[in-house]
MARNUVEX-238347 format. One record per atom (N, C-alpha, C): x, y, z; residue number from 1; residue in three letters; atom name. Coordinates in pm, whole numbers, always signed. Atoms other than C-alpha are relative to their C-alpha. Layout:
N
east:north:up:nr:rest:atom
X:Y:Z:NUM:ALA:CA
...
***
This chain:
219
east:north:up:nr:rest:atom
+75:-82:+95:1:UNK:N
-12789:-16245:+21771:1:UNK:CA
-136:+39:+57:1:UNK:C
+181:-59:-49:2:UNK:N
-13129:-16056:+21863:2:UNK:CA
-57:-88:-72:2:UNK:C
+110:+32:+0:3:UNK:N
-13416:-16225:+21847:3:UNK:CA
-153:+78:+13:3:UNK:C
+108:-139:+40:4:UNK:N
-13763:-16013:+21687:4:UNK:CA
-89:-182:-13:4:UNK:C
+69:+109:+34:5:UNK:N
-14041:-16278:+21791:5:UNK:CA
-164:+133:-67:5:UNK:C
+120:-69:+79:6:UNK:N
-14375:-16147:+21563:6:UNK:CA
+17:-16:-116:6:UNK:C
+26:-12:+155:7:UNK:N
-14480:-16073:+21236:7:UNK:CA
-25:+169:-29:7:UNK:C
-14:-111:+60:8:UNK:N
-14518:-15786:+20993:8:UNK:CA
-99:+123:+63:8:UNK:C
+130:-36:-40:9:UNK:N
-14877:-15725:+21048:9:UNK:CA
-66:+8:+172:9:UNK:C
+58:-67:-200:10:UNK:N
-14899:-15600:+21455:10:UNK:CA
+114:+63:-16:10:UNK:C
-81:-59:-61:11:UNK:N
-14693:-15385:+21681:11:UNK:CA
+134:-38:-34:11:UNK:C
-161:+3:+19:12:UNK:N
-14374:-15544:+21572:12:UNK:CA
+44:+131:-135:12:UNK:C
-52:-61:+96:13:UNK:N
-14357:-15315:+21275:13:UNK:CA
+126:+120:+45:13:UNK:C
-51:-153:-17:14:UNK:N
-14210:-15036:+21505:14:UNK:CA
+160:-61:+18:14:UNK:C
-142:+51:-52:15:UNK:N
-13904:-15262:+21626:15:UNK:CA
+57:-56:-129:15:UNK:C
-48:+28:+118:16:UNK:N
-13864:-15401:+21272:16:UNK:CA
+29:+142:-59:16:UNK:C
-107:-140:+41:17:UNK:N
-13799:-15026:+21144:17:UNK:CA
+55:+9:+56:17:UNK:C
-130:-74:-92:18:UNK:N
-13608:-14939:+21397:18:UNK:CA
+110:-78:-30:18:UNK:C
-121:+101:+73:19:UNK:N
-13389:-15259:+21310:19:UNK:CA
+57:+26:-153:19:UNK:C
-43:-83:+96:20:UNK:N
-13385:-15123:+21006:20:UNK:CA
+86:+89:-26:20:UNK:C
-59:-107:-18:21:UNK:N
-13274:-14804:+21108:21:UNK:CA
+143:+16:+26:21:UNK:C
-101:+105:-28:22:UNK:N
-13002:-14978:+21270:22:UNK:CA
+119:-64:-67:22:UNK:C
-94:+127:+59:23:UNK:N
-12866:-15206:+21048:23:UNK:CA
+17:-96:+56:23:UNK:C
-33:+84:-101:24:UNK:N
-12925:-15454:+21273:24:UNK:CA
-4:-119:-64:24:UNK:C
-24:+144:+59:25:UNK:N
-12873:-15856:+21171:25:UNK:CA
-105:-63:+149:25:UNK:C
+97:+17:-55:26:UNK:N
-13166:-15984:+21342:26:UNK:CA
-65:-170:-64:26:UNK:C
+34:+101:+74:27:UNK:N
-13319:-16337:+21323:27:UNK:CA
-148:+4:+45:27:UNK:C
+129:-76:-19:28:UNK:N
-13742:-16259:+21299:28:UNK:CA
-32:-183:-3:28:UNK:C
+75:+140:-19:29:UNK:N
-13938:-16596:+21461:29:UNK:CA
-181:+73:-21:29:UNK:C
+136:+1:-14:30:UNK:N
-14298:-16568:+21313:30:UNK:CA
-64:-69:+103:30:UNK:C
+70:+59:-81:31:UNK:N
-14528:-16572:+21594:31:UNK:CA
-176:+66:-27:31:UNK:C
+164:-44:+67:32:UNK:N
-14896:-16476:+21455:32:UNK:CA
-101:+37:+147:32:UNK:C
+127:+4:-104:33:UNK:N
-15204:-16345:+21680:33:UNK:CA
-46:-127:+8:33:UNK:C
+95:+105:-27:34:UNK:N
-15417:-16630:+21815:34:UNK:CA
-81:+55:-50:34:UNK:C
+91:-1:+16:35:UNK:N
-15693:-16463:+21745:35:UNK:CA
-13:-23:-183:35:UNK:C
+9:+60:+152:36:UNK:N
-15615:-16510:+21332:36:UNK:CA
+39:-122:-1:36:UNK:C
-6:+139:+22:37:UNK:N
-15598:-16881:+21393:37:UNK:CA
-93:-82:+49:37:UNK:C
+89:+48:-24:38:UNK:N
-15911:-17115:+21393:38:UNK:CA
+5:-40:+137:38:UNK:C
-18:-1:-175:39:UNK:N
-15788:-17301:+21695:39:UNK:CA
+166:-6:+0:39:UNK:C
-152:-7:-44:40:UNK:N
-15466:-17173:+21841:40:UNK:CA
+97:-98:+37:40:UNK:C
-48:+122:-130:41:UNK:N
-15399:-17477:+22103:41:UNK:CA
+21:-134:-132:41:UNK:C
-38:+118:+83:42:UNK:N
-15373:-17736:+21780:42:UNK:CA
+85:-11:-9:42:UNK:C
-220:+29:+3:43:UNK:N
-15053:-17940:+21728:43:UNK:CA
+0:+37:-134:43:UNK:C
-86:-72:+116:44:UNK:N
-15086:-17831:+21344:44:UNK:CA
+20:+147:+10:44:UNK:C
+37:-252:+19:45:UNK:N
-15151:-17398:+21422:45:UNK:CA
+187:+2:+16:45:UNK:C
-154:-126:+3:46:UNK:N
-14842:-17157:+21345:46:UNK:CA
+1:+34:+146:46:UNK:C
-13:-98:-154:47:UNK:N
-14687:-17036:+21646:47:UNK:CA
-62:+78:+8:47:UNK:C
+38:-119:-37:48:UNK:N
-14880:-16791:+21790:48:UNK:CA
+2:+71:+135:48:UNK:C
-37:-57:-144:49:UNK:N
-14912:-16586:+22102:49:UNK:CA
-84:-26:+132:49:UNK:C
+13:+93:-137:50:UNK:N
-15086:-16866:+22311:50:UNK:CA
+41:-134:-52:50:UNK:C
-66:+82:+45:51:UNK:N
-14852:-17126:+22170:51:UNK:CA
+50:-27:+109:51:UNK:C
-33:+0:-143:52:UNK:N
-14731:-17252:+22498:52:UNK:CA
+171:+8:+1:52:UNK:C
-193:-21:+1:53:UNK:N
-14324:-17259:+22390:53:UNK:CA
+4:+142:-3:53:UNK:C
-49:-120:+1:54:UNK:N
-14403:-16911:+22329:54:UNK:CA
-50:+87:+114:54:UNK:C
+24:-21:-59:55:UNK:N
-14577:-16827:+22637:55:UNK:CA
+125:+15:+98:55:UNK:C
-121:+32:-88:56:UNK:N
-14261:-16975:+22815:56:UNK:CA
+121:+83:+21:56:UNK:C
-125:-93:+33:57:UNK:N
-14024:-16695:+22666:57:UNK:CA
-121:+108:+19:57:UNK:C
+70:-135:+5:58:UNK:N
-14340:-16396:+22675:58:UNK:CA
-135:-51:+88:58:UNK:C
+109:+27:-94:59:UNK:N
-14600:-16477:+22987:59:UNK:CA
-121:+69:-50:59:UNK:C
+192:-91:+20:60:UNK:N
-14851:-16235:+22835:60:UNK:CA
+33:-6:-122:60:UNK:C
+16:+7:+130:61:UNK:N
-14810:-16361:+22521:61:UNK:CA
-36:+130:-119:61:UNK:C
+42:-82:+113:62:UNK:N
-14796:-16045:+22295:62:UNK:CA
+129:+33:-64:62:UNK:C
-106:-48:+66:63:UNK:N
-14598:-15910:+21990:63:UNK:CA
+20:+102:+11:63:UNK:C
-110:+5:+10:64:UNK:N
-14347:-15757:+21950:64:UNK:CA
+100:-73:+133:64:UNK:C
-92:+42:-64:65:UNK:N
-14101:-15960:+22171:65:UNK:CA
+134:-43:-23:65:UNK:C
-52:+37:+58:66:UNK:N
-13763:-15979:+22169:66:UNK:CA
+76:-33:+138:66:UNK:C
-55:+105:-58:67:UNK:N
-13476:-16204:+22315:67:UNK:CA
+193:+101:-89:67:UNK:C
-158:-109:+70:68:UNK:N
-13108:-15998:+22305:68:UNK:CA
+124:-40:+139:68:UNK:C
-134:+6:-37:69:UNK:N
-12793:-16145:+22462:69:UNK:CA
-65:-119:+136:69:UNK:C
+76:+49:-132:70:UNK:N
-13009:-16350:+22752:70:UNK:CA
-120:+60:+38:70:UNK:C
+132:-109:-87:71:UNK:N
-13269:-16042:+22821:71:UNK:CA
-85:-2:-79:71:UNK:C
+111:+55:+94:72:UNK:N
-13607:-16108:+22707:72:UNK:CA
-70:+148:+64:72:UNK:C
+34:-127:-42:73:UNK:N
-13792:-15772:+22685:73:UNK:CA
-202:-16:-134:73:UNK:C
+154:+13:+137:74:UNK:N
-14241:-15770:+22539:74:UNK:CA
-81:+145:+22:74:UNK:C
+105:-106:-11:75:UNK:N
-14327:-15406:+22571:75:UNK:CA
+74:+64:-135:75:UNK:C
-31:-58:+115:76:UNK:N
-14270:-15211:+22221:76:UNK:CA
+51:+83:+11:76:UNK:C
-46:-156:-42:77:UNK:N
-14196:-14865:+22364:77:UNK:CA
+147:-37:+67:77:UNK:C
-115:+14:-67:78:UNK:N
-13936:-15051:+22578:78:UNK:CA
+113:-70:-90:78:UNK:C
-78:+78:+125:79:UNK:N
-13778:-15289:+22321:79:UNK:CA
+75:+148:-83:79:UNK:C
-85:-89:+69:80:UNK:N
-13724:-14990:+22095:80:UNK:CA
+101:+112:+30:80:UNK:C
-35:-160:-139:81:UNK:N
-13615:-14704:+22353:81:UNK:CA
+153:-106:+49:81:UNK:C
-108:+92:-37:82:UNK:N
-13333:-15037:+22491:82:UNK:CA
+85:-6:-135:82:UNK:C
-119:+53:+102:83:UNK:N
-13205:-15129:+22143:83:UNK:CA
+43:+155:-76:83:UNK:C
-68:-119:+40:84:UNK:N
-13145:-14740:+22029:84:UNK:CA
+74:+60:+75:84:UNK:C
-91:-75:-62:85:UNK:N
-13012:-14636:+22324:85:UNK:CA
+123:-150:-9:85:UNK:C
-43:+129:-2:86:UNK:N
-12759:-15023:+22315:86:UNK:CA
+104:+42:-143:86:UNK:C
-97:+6:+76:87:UNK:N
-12686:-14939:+21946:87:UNK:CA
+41:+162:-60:87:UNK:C
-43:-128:+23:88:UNK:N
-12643:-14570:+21952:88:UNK:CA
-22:+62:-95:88:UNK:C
+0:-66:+64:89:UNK:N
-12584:-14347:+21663:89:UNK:CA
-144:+142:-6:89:UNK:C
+71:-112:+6:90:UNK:N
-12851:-14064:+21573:90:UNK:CA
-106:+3:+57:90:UNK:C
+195:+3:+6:91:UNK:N
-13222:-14198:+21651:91:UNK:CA
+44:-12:+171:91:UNK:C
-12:+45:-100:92:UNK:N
-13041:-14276:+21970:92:UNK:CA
-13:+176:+122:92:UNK:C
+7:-93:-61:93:UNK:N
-13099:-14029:+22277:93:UNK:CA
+153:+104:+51:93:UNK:C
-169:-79:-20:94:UNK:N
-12737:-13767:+22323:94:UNK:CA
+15:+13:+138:94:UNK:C
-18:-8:-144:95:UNK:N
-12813:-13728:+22717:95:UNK:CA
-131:+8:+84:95:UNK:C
+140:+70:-84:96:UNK:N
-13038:-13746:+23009:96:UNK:CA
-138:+57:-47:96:UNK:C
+104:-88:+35:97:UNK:N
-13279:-13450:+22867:97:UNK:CA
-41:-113:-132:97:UNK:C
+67:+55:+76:98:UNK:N
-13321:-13625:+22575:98:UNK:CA
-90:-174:+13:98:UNK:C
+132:+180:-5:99:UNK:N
-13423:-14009:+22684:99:UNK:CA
-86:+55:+62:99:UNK:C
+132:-12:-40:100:UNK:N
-13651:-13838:+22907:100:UNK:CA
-129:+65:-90:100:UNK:C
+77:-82:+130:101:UNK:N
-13793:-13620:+22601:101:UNK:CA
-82:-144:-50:101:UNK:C
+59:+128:+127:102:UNK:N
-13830:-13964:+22408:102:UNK:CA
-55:-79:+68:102:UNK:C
+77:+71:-83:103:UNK:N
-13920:-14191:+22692:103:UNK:CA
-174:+77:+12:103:UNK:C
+138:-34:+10:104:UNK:N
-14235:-13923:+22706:104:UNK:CA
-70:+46:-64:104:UNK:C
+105:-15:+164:105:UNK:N
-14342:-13860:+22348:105:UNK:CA
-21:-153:-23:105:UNK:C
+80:+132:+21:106:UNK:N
-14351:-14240:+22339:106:UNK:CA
-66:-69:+105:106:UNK:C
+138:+63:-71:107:UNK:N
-14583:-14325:+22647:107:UNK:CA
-119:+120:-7:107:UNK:C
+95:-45:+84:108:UNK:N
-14754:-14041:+22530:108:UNK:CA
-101:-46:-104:108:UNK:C
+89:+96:+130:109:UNK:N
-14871:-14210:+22215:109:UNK:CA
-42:-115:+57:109:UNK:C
+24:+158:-30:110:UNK:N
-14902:-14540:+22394:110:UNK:CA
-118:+45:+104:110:UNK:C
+129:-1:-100:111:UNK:N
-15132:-14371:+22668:111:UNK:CA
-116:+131:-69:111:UNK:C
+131:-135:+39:112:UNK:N
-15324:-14053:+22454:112:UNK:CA
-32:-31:-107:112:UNK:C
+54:+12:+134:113:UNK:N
-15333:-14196:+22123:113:UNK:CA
-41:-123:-51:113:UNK:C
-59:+132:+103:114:UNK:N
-15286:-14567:+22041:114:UNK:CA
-133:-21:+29:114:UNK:C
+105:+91:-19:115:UNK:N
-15651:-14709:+22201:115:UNK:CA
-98:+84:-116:115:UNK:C
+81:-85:+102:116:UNK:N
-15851:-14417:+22023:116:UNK:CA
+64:-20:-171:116:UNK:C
+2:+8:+129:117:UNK:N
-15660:-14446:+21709:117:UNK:CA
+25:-164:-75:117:UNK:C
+43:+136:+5:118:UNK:N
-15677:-14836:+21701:118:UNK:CA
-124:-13:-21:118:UNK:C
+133:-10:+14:119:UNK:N
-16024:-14765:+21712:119:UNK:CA
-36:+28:-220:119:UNK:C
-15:-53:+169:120:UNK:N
-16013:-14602:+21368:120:UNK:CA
+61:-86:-99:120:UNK:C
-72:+110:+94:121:UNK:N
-15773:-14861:+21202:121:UNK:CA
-98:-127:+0:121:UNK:C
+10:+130:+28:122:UNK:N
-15953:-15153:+21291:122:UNK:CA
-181:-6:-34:122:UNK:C
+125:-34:+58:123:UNK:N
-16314:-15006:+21192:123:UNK:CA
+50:+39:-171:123:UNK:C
-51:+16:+92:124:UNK:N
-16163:-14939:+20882:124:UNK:CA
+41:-162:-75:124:UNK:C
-1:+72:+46:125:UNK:N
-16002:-15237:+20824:125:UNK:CA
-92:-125:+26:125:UNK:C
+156:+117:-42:126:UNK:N
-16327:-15449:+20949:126:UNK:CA
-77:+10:-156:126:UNK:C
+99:-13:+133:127:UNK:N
-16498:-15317:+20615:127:UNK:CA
-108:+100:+68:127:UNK:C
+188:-84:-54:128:UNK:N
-16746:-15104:+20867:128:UNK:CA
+50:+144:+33:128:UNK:C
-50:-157:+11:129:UNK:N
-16605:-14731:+20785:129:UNK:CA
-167:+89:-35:129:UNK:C
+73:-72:+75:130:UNK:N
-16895:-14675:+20614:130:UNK:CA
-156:-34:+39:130:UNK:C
+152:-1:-97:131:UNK:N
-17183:-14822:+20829:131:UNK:CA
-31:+129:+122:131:UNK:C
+56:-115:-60:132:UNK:N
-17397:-14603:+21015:132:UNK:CA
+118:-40:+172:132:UNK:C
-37:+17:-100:133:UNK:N
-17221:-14772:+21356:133:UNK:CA
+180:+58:+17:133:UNK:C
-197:-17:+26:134:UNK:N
-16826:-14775:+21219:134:UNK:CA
-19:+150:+2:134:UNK:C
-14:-198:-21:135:UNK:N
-16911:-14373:+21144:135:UNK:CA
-21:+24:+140:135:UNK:C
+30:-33:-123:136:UNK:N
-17010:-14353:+21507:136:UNK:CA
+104:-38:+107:136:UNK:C
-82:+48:-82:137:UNK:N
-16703:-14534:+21628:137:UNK:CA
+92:+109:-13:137:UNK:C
-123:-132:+68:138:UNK:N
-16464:-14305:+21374:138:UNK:CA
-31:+129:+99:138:UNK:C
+48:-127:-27:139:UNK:N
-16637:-13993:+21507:139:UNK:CA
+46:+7:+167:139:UNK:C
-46:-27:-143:140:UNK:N
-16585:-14058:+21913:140:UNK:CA
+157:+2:-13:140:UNK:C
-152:+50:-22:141:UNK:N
-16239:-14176:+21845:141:UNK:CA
+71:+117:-68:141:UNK:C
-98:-143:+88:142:UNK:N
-16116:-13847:+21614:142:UNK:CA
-32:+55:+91:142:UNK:C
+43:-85:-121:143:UNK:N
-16316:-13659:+21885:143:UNK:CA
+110:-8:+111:143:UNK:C
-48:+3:-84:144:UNK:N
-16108:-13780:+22147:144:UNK:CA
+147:+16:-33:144:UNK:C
-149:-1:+83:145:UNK:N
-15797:-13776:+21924:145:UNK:CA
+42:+157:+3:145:UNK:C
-59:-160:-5:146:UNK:N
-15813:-13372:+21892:146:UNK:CA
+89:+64:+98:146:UNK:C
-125:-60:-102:147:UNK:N
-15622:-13278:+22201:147:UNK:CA
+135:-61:-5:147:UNK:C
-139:+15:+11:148:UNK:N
-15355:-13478:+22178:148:UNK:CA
+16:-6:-121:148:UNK:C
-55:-58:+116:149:UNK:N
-15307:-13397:+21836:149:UNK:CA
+58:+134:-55:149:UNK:C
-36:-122:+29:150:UNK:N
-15315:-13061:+21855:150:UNK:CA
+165:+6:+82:150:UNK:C
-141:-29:-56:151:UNK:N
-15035:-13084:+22097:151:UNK:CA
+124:-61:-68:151:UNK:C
-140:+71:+78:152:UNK:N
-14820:-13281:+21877:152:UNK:CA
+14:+77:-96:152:UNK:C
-6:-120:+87:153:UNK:N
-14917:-13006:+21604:153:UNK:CA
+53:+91:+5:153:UNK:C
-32:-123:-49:154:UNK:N
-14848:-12737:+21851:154:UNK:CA
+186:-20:-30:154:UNK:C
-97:+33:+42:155:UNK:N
-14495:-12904:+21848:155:UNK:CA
+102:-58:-107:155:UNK:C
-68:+39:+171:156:UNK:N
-14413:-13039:+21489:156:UNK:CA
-24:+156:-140:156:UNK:C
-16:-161:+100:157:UNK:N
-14500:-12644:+21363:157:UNK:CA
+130:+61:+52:157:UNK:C
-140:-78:-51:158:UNK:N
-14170:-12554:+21543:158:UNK:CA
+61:-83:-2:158:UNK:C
-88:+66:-24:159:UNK:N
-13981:-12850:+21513:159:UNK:CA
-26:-131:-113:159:UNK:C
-2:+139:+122:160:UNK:N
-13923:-13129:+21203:160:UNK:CA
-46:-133:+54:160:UNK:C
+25:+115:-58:161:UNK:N
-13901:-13400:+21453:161:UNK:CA
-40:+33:+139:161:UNK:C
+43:-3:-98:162:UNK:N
-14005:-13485:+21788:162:UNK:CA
+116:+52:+124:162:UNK:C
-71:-31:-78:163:UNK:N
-13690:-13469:+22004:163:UNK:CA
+168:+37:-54:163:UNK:C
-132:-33:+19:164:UNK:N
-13351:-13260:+21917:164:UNK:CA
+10:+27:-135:164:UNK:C
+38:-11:+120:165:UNK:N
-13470:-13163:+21610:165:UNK:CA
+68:-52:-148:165:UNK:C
-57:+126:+47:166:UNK:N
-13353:-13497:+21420:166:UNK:CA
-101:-130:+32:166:UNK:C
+52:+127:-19:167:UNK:N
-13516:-13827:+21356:167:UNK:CA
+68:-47:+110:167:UNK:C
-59:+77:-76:168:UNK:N
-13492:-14044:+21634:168:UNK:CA
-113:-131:+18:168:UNK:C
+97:+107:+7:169:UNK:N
-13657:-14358:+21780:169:UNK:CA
-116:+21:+69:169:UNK:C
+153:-82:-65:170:UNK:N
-13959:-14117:+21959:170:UNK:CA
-77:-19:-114:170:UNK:C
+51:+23:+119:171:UNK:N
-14024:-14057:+21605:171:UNK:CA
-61:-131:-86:171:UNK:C
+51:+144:+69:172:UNK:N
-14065:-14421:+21502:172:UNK:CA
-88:-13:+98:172:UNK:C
+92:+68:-76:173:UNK:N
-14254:-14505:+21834:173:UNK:CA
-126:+97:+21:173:UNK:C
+65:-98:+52:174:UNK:N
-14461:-14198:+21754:174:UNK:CA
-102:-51:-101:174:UNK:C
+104:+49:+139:175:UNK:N
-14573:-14235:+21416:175:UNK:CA
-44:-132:-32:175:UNK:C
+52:+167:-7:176:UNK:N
-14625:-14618:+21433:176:UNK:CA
-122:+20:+81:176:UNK:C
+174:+0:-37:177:UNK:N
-14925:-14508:+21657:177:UNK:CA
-110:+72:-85:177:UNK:C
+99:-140:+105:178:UNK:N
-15051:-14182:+21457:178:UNK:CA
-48:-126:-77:178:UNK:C
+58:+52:+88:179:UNK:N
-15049:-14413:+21182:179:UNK:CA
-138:-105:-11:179:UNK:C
+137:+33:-13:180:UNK:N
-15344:-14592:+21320:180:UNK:CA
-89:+46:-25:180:UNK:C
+117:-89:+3:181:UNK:N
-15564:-14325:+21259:181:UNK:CA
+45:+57:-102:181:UNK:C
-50:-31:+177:182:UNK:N
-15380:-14232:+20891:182:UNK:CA
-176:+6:-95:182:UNK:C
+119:+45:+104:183:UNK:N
-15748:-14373:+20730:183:UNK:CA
-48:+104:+44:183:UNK:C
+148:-123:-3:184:UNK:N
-15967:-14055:+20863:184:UNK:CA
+91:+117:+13:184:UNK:C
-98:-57:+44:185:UNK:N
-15799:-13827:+20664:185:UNK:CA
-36:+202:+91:185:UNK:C
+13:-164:-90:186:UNK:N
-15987:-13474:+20868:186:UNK:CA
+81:+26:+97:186:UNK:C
-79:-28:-81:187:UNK:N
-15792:-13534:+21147:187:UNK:CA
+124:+40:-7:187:UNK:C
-128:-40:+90:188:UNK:N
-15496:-13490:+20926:188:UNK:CA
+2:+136:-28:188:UNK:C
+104:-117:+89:189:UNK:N
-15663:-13205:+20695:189:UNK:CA
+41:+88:+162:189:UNK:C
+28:-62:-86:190:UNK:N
-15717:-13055:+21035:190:UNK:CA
+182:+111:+98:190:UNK:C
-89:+13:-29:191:UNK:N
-15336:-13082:+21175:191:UNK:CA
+136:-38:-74:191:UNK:C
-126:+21:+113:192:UNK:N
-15052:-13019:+20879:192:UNK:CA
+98:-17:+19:192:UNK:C
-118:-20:-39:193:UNK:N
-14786:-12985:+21065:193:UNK:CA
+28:-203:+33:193:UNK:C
+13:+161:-55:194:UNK:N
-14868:-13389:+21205:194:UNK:CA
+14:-36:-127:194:UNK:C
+2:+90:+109:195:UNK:N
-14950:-13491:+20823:195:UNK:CA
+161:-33:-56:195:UNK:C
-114:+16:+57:196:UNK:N
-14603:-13350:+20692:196:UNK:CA
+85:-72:+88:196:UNK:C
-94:+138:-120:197:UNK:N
-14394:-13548:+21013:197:UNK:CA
-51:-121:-6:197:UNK:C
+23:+183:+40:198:UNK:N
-14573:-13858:+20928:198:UNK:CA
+26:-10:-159:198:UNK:C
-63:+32:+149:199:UNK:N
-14481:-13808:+20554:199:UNK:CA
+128:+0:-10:199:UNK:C
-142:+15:-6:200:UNK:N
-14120:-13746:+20642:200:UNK:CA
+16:-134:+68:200:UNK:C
-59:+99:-69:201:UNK:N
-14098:-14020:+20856:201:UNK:CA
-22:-132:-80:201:UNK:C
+45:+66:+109:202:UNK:N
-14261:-14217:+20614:202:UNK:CA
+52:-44:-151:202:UNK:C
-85:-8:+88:203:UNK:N
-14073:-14119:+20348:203:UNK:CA
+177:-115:+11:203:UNK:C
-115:+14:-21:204:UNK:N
-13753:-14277:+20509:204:UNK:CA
+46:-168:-69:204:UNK:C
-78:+131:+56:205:UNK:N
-13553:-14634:+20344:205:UNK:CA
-60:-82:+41:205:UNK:C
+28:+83:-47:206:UNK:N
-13619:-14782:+20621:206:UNK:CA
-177:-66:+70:206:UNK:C
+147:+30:-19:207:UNK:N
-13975:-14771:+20666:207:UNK:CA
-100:-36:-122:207:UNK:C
+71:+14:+48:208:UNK:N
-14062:-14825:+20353:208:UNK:CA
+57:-171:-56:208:UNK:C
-47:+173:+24:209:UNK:N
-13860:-15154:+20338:209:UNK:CA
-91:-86:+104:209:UNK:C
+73:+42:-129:210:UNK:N
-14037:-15229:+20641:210:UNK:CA
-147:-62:-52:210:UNK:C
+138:-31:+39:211:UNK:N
-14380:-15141:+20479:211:UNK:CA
+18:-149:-183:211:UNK:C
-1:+103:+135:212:UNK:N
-14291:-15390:+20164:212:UNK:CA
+18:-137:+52:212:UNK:C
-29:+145:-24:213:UNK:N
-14205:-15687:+20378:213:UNK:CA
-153:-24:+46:213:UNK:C
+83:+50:-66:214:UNK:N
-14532:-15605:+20540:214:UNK:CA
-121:-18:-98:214:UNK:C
+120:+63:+138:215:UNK:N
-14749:-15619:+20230:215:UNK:CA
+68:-109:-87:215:UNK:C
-39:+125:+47:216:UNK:N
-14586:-15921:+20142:216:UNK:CA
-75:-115:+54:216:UNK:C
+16:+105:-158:217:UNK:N
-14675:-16088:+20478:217:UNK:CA
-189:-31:-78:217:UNK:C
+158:+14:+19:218:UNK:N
-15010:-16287:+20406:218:UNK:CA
-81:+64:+145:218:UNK:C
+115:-71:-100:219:UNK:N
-15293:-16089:+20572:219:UNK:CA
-65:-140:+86:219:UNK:C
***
């Protein structure tokens, strides 16, 4: 059975929809940030991701990691991009044009969008949106956000989804980054064509089952 080591609340969310998406039977080992645990290295702390059993299965200790038949795989873009193309059907890529389509709308997001719009999520959720400094963080980070937005604009005004004009798993490893930068709503405002493809995608079963386990999950 696959193995989904993480929790709700990080990067695993994108491989938990996609399992979703799936139908996959999945057994999920909470493994928490270190950094939300007083001291990590204690024999009482929750697993986390310098837990040393879990170091042993993920050397760079980060979530999402997963564990599938023997093959242990800790990059998110790769995890999800392996288990859609593995279990096929729609989100999955139809031929070589397309994994390469999806392989590069999702290191796209992972290299033009995710650090800048991480920026924005976690000034937000710090409580400092609204200090003179957090506005100064928001402001470089939408700044730098405009080009590659527009280009995802330029392409979601001619096309519903990202690749083959159909949800697929670009789309999940996509909007799981945008959505970092969801809280500064101009950049949105600015780029409609982006708002409505993150409301469709958003809209979908499986993301919003996703999104209920994860406001369950204690913060």
């Amino acid at each position: 059975m696959l193995t989904i080591y993480g929790v709700y609340r990080s990067r695993a969310t994108r491989t938990l929809w996609l399992a979703g998406e799936l139908g996959l039977n999945f057994k999920l080992v909470p493994v928490i940030q270190a950094r939300r645990v007083e001291d990590p290295l204690a024999a009482n702390a929750p697993m986390n991701t310098l837990t040393p059993s879990f170091l042993a299965i993920n050397p760079m200790g980060t979530i999402p990691c997963i564990e599938d038949e023997g093959m242990v795989l800790y990059e998110s873009m790769a995890i999800n991009l392996y288990l859609a193309r593995k279990h096929g059907t729609a989100v999955a890529p139809a031929d070589l044009a397309e994994d390469a389509q999806m392989m590069q709308w999702s290191f796209f997001a992972a290299t033009e969008i995710e650090t800048n719009a991480l920026k924005i999520s976690s000034t937000v959720s710090e409580g400092l949106a609204n200090t003179d400094a957090g506005q100064a963080v928001i402001e470089v980070a939408a700044r730098l956000l405009r080009r590659p937005f527009k280009v995802l604009e330029q392409h979601l005004s001619e096309n519903e989804y990202l690749v083959g004009n159909r949800f697929s798993v670009a789309d999940i490893n996509v909007a799981e980054v945008v959505r970092y930068a969801q809280a500064h709503t101009p950049l949105f405002e600015a780029n409609p064509a982006v708002k409505a493809w993150l409301d469709r995608c958003q809209s979908r079963a499986a993301f919003k089952a996703m999104w209920s386990a994860r406001d369950s999950e204690a913060a």
